[in-house]
Phi, psi and omega in degrees: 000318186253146168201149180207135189280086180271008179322339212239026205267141148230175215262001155301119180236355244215326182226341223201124162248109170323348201276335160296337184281114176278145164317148183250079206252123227241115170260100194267011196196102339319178178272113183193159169249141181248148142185132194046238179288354199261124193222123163235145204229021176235142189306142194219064174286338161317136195253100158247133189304154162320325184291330170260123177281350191295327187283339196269332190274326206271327204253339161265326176329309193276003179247001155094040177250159203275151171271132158294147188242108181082037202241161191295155204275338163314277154354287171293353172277315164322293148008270175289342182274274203340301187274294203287325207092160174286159166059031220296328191297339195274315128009250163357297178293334182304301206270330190281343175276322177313310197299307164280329209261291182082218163282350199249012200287000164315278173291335176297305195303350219227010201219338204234000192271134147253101207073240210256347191220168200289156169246115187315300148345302203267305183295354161264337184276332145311286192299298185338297196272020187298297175322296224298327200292314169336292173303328169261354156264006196262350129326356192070358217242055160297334157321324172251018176295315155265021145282309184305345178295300195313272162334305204034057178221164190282163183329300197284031146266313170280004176261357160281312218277354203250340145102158205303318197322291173313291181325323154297325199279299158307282221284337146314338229239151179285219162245340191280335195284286181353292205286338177282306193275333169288319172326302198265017194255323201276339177252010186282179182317288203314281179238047182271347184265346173266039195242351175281149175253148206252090210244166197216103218267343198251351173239187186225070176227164168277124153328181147248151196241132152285133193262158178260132193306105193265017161285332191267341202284320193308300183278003169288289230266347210234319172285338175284309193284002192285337170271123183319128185318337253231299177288337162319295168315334193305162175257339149312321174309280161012280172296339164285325149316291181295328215278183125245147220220099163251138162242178191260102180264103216269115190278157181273353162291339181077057170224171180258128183236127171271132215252176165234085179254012189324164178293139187260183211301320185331287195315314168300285192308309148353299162241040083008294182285302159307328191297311210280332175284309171306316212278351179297309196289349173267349197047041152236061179312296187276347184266117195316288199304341182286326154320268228286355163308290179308307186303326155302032202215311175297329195267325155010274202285344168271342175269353186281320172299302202285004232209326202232359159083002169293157158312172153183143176234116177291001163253019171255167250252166171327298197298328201284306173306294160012284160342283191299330197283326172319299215298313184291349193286302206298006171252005178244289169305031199250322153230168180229094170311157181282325186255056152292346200238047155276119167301135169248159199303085170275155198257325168277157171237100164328148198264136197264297178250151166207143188245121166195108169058065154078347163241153180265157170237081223237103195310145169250083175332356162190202185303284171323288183316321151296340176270257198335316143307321179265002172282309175297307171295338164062054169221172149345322184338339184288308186290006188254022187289325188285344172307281180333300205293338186268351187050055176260320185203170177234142225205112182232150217234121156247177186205121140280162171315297182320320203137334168334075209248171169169155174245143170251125144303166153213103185300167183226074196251123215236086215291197169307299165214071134204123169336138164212168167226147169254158154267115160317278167199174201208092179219164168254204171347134152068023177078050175258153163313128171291128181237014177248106284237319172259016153288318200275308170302311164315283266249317158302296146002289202305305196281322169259013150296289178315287154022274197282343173283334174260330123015289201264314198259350179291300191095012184052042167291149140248020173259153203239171182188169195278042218250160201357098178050009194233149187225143162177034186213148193262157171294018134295267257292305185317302153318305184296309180275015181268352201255000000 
């Protein structure tokens, strides 16, 4: 029942005293790792270098020992081996894959991985669930292995509730489709918060799992098989689930109130489902850019209608919306107010302009500028002003010598304490793919100049101040771009 790893103790008395050191203790009943006061009894598969500290600070906290303050990254490596051992993340890691993975590392590795490295979640909701998994492969029935994941209840409980239809429709699905559609079933709103578990760093007890309703489950799972593996994969699909989404309400003072207008779970599948119908009839199934290409084209077009007091409808067909976004783009450039050409206030201060190999990249610094770029170019850019003005994105107009246009977005996304910029989208005329080799190359450029600039003014703080309604700059770095 008890085992204990004393292997890693070492005989260096000079740097490590055992009588100090805590133990690394192997629990097979509950499944669980000791070391000292400290007990987790839920899988800990993440692989971190020796060089990381998070796993080592959470395991002396709980063991009531003091941090040095202010002390040389030597010290502090000393530090954790006195109290930890040498190589402790690697232990550690050692001991927590023997413990979870094992004899089952077969089935773990082909059931429980999300990308590239295992999931904790799912390998504990594996152990919960063995028998049930056990019984369906000694059934032939791996396909249906990630219901049972999902659920954690026996076949024939989930062939009731979820009804013949469906339920045939799964058992037909390959193992890899299966396993794609409980993923993204596992990251929509509705039921990503009951798929977490509730874990406790202080006993030698198994957490407990919330079962999932498989009446709430039913109409999720049934609008996800209804869409082709191909747009499922996408990793734009993925973030239109998982993501939040805001808009903007434009005051008659001229000033902006932010709305929660994000997409309801309905509404993604809805045009999901349109997206899946266009991309069959074009045979682009398989092409990673075509979700997300359309759907920006759907939320466009639904934020210029809510923006401009037009009609929309989430059911109408592709071809349709398309239609409406010409129509709503050339009625949205169409006038230009004065104090459209009031600048906005960037809080970063952005490289305005840049020259690379013959093209100019020149930002576009207010409203007008944006109606002026989407007139000309004869795309949207204009609906993106509360984006610009909220410091969501930044927006640059390139030229080549020749003549030559295209606009780049750069997203601005903004985690717990940090900062990030993305390329957003990069497109030309009437909203086409930039397909000129030195647009494309500028536009990189663009993009890591600004990069490296912001870079440069955060400094990687982690202390805040406010700019627009967002916190991410320490109070020097503010004070300094403010001048």
């Amino acid at each position: 029942m008890l085992a204990q790893d004393t292997s890693h103790i070492s005989t260096d008395t000079d740097l490590v005293s055992p009588i100090t050191q805590l133990e690394l203790v192997i629990h097979k009943s509950p499944k669980c790792l000791q070391v000292g006061k400290f007990y987790n009894c839920y899988p800990d598969l993440y692989i971190y270098s020796d060089n990381q500290q998070t796993r080592k600070d959470t395991i002396l906290r709980h063991n009531n020992v003091s941090f040095p303050q202010k002390s040389t990254f030597e010290q502090y490596a000393l530090f954790y081996r006195t109290h930890l051992g040498g190589k402790f993340n690697r232990r550690y890691q050692k001991l927590s894959y023997a413990l979870w993975v094992g004899e089952d590392s077969k089935l773990i590795h082909r059931f429980c991985r999300k990308g590239k490295h295992l999931d904790n979640e799912l390998v504990y909701r594996f152990h919960r669930f063995r028998d049930l998994i056990m019984e369906a492969v000694k059934n032939e029935e791996l396909h249906l292995i990630p219901a049972i994941l999902f659920f954690g209840v026996n076949i024939n409980t989930i062939k009731a509730g979820l009804g013949a239809s469906l339920w045939k429709s799964l058992c037909k699905n390959s193992v890899t489709r299966n396993k794609l559609i409980f993923k993204l079933a596992s990251f929509t709103t509705t039921l990503h918060r009951l798929m977490r578990t509730n874990i406790s760093f202080n006993e030698l007890k198994s957490p407990a799992l919330q079962t999932i309703p498989i009446s709430v489950t039913k109409p999720i799972l049934e609008r996800l098989n209804a869409i082709p593996s191909g747009i499922l994969q996408s990793t734009s699909f993925l973030r239109t689930i998982d993501g939040n989404d805001y808009d903007y309400d434009y005051l008659d003072n001229g000033d902006f109130e932010i709305i929660d207008t994000g997409l309801t779970e309905a509404q993604i599948f809805q045009y999901s489902f349109t997206i899946a119908v266009a991309a069959k009839q074009c045979k682009k199934v398989t092409d990673p850019h075509f979700f997300r290409d359309a759907m920006q084209t759907i939320k466009d077009c639904r934020r210029m209608a809510n923006r401009l007091n037009e009609p929309f409808n989430d059911h109408w067909s592709f071809n349709r919306i398309e239609r409406e976004h010409k129509a709503l783009t050339k009625l949205l450039n169409t006038t230009i107010h004065e104090h459209y050409y009031q600048e906005y206030s960037f809080e970063i201060p952005w490289i305005k302009e840049l020259q690379y190999r013959g093209v100019t990249a020149t930002l576009l610094s207010s409203r007008a500028a944006l109606i002026i770029e989407g007139r000309e170019l004869t795309h949207c850019v204009a609906s993106y002003h509360e984006q610009v003005y909220f410091g969501r994105s930044i927006i640059f107009s390139l030229r080549t010598q020749d003549g030559q246009r295209s606009t780049l977005e750069l997203g601005v996304r903004r985690g717990h304490d940090s900062l990030k910029l993305v390329i957003q989208q990069h497109k030309t005329n009437y909203d086409d793919p930039v397909e000129n080799e030195q647009l494309n190359a500028a536009a990189k450029y663009v993009f890591n100049a600004q990069r490296q600039l912001l870079i440069d003014a955060t400094d990687n703080d982690d202390s805040m101040v406010v700019i627009h309604n967002f916190q991410f700059l320490s109070d020097d770095s503010h004070t300094q771009l403010s001048r």
